[in-house]
SEDO-801413 format. One record per residue (C-alpha): x negated, y negated, z; residue number from 1; residue in one letter. Coordinates in steps of 0.05 Angstrom, whole numbers, plus 5000, padded with zeros to 4 digits. Example, Ala and Ser with C-alpha at 12.3 -4.5 7.8 and 13.67 -1.06 7.14 Angstrom:
BEGIN
> x,y,z,n,res
> 4754,5090,5156,1,a
> 4727,5021,5143,2,s
***
This chain:
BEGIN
> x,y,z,n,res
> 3113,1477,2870,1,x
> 3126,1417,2908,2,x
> 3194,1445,2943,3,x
> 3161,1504,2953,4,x
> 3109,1469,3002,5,x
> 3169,1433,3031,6,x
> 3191,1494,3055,7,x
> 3130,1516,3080,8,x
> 3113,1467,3126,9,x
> 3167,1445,3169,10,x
> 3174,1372,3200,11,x
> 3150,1343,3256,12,x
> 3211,1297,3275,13,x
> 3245,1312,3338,14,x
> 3325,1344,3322,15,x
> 3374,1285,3314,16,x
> 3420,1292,3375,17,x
> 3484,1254,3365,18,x
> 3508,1200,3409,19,x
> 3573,1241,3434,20,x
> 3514,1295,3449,21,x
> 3466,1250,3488,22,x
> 3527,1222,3523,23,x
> 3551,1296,3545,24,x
> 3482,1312,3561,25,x
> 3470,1257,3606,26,x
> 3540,1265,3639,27,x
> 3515,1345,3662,28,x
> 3450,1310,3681,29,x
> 3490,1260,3729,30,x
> 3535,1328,3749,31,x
> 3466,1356,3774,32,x
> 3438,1311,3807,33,x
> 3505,1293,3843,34,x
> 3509,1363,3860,35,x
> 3437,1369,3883,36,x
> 3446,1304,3933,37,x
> 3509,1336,3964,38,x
> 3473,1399,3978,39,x
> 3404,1371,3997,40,x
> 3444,1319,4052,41,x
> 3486,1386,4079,42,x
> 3421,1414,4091,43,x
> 3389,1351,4120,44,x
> 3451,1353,4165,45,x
> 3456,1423,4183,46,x
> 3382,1426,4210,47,x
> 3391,1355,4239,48,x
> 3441,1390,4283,49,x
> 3408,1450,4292,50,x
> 3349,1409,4330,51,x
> 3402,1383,4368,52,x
> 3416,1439,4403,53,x
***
């Protein structure tokens, strides 16, 4: 009966994410927001030199 109820109601703990995981995670996070700062300052520059003109 007991394991029966165990099945039924599932946990409320977050998934266990590993620390290779977290650390390959956080290294596509870093990838982003690198990327996302190179394309936001070609922008910035483009119209910067666009009200140049």
């Amino acid at each position: 009966m007991k394991k029966a109820n165990a099945k039924l109601n599932k946990s409320t703990k977050p998934r266990y994410i590993s620390k290779a995981e977290r650390a390959k995670l956080d290294a596509e996070a870093a990838l982003v927001a690198e990327t996302t700062d190179v394309v936001s300052d070609t922008i910035a520059d483009a119209e910067t030199e666009s009200d140049a003109k």
